[in-house]
C-alpha positions as CSV (number, residue, x, y, z in Angstrom):
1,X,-12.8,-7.2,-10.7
2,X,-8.8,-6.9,-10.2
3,X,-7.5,-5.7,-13.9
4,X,-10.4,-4.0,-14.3
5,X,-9.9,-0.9,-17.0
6,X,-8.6,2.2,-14.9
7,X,-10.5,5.1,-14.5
8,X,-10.1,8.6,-16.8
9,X,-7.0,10.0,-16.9
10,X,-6.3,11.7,-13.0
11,X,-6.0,15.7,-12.9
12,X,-2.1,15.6,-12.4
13,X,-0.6,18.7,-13.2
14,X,3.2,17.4,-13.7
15,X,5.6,17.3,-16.0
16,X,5.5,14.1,-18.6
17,X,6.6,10.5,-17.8
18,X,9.9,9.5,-15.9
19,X,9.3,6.1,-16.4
20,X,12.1,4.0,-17.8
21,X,14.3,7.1,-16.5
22,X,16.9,7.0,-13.5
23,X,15.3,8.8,-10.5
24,X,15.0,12.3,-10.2
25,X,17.5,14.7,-7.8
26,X,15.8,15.6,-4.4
27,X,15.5,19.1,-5.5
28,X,14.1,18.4,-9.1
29,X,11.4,16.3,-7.3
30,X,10.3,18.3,-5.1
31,X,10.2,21.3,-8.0
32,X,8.5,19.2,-10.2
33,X,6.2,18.2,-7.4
34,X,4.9,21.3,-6.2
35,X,2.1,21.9,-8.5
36,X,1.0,18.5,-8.7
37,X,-2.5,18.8,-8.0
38,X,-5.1,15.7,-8.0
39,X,-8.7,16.5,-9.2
40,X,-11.2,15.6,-6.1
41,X,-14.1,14.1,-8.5
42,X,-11.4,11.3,-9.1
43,X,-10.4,10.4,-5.8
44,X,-7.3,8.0,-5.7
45,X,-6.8,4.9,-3.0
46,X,-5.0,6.0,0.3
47,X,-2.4,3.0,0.9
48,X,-2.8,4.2,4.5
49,X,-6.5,4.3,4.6
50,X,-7.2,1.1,3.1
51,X,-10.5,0.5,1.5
52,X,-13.2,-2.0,3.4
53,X,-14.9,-5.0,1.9
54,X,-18.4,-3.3,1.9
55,X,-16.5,0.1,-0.3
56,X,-14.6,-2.6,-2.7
57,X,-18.5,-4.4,-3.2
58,X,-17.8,-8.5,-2.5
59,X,-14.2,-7.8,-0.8
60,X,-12.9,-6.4,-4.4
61,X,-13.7,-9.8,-6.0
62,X,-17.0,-8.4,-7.9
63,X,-17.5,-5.2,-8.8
64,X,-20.4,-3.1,-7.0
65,X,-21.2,0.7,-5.8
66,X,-18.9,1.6,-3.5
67,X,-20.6,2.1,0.5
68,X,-20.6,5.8,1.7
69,X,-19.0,4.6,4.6
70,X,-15.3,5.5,5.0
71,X,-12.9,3.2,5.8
72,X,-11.6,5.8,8.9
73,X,-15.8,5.4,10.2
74,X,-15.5,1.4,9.8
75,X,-12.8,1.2,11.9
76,X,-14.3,3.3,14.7
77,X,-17.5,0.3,14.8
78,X,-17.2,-0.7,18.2
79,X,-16.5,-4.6,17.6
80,X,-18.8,-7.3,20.0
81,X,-16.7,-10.3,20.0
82,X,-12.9,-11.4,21.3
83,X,-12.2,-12.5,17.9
84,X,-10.8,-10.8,15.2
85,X,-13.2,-10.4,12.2
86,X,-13.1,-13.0,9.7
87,X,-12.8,-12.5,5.8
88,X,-14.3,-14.4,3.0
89,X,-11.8,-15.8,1.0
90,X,-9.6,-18.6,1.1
91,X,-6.2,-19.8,-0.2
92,X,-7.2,-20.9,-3.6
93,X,-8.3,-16.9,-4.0
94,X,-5.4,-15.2,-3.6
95,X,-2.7,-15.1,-6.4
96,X,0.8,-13.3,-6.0
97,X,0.9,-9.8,-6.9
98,X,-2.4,-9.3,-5.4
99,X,-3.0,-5.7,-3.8
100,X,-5.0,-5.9,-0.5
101,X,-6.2,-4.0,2.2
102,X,-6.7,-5.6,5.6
103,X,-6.3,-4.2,9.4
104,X,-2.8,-3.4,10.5
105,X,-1.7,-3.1,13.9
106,X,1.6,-1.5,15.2
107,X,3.6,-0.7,18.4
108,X,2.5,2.9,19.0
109,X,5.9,4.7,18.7
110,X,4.6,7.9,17.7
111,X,4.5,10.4,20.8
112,X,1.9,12.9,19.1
113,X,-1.2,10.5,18.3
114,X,-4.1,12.2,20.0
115,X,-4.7,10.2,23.2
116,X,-8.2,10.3,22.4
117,X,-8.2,8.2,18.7
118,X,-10.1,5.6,18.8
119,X,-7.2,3.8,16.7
120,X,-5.2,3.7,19.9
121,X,-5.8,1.1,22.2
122,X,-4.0,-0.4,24.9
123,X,-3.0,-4.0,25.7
124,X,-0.4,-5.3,28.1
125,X,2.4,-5.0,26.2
126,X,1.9,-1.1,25.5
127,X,-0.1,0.8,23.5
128,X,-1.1,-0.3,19.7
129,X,-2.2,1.7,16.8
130,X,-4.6,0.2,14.3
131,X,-5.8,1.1,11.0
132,X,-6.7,-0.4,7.5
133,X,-3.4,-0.9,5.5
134,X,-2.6,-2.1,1.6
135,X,-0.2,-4.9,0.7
136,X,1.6,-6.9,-2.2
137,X,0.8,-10.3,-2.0
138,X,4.8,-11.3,-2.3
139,X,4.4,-15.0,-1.7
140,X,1.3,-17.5,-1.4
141,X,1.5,-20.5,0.9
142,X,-0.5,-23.0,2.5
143,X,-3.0,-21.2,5.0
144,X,-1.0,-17.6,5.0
145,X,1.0,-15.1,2.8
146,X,4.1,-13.3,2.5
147,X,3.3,-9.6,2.3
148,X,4.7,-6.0,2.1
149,X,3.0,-3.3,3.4
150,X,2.4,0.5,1.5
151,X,2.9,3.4,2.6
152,X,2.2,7.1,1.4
153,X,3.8,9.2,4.5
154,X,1.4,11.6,4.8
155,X,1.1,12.4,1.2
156,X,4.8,13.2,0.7
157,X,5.8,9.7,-0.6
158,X,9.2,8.5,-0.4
159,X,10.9,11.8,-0.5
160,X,9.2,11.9,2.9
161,X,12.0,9.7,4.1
162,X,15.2,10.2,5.1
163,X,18.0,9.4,1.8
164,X,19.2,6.8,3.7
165,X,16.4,4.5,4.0
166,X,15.2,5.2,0.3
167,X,16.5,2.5,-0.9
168,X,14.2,0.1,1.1
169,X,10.7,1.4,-1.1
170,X,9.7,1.3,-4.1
171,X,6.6,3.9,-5.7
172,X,3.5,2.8,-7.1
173,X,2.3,4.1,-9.9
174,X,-0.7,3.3,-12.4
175,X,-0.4,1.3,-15.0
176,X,-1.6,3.6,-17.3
177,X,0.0,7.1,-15.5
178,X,2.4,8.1,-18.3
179,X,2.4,11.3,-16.2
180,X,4.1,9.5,-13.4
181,X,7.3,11.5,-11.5
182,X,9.4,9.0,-9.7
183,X,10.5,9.8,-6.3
184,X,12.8,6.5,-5.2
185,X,16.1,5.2,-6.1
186,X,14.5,2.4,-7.7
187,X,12.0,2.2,-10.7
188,X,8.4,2.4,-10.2
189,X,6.4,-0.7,-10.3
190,X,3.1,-0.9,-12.2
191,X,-0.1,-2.2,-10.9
192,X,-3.7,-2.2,-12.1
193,X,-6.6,-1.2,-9.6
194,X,-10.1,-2.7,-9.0
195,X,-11.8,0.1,-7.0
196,X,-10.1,3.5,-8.0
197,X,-6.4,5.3,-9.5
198,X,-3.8,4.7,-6.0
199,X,-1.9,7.5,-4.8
200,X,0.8,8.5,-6.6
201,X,2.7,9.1,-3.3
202,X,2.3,4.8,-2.9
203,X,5.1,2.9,-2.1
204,X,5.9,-0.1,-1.3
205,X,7.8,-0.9,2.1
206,X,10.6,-3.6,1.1
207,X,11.5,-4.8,4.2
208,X,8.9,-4.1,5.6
209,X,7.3,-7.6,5.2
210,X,4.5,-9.6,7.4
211,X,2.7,-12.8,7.5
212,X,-0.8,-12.6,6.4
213,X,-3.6,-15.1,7.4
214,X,-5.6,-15.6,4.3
215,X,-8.9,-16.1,6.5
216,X,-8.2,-12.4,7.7
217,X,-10.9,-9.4,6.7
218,X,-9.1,-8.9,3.6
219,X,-10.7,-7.3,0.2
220,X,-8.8,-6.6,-2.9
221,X,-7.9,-3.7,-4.3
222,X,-6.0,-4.6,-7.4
223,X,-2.8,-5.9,-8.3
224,X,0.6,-5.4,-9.8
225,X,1.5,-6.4,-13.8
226,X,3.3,-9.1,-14.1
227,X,6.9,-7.2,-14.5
228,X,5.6,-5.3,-11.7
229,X,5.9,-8.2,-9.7
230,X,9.2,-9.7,-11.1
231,X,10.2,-6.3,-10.4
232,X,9.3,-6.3,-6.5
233,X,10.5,-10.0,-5.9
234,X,14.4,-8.7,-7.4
235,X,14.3,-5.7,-5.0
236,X,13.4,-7.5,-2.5
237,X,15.9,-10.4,-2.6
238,X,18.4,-8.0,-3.4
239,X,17.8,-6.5,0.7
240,X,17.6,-9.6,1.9
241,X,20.8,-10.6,0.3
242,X,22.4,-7.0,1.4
243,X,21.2,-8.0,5.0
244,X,22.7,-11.7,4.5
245,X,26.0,-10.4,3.5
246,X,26.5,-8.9,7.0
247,X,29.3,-11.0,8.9
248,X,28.4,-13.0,12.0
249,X,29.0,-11.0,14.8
250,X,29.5,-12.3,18.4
């Protein structure tokens, strides 16, 4: 159930809480980040690899044993039908704040993805790249929703962009991580899990927003505190009211 109590304390080997701190220098993150170390028998949600409804048990709405079937294996499943898989749920069960996973698909713009993976496919526009992403619910309205996407970056987090776009993300920490080391510009925003601890290299794209149907094969896999939220919405109109403030050109 989302707001379920988290799981034991992760084996994270770092230095004690930043939180309520400004952000860290480049160099004094990536010192204090070098023996971080995260225990295997407590495996933490990859924002990137996005958990399936049969791993979350009832799409993350009830609590069951989680499938042995990876969410990389689901998404290989050869599908039968010209229509894309429909979820469960329905309007009246999503709430803002809501972390879910559901497929993502991009414009392959990445020259060295293996011709050969099965989570490249071709259309008529161009090749597309597809895998099973996490979001924030942002907003909720009548038959879709108002999401950002997260991100981990190959397990280097935000100091695995370039300065100048840190300002656009936001990490993700665990409620209950008072071990947390803040990568971003920004504060981290708390959120609660329903499955298992998410990665503390999570972040939250903020302009990276997307319409979500809500009859799409979504399942849950948590969601963010309340001030975690408030948080997310201020950061978010903030961009949008940078992006505003640009003059009129042409």
């Amino acid at each position: 159930m989302v707001g379920a109590s988290p799981l034991p304390q992760r084996g994270v080997s770092i230095v004690p809480s930043q939180i309520g701190r400004p952000a860290l220098p480049p160099s004094d993150v990536a010192s204090q980040m070098g023996g971080l170390t995260i225990d295997a028998s407590t495996p933490v949600v990859n924002p990137s690899q996005g958990p399936t409804a049969t791993e979350m048990g009832g799409g993350g709405k009830i609590r069951a044993a989680p499938s042995t079937c990876n969410s990389t294996m689901s998404a290989k499943q050869v599908i039968q039908s010209i229509y894309a898989k429909a979820g469960r749920f329905r309007r009246r069960d999503f709430k803002k704040g809501d972390i879910i996973s559901l497929p993502f698909h991009v414009a392959n713009m990445n020259p060295g993805v293996d011709p050969n993976d099965q989570r490249l496919a071709e259309t008529c526009e161009g090749y597309v790249y597809s895998k099973r992403r996490m979001m924030v619910v942002l907003y909720c309205h009548t038959q879709d929703m108002t999401c950002l996407p997260l991100f981990s970056f190959e397990g280097k987090g935000i100091q695995g962009k370039p300065e100048h776009l840190r300002h656009e993300y936001v990490s993700v920490r665990n409620e209950k991580d008072n071990r947390f080391v803040n990568q971003g510009p920004h504060q981290p925003v708390a959120a609660k899990y329903a499955y298992k601890p998410f990665d503390p290299m999570s972040a939250i794209h903020l302009t990276g927003g997307k319409m979500v149907g809500c009859n799409e094969d979504i399942s849950f896999c948590g969601r963010l505190t309340r001030s975690g939220y408030t948080q997310v919405i201020t950061l978010y109109k903030n961009v949008c009211k940078a992006a505003e403030s640009e003059p009129w050109k042409g």
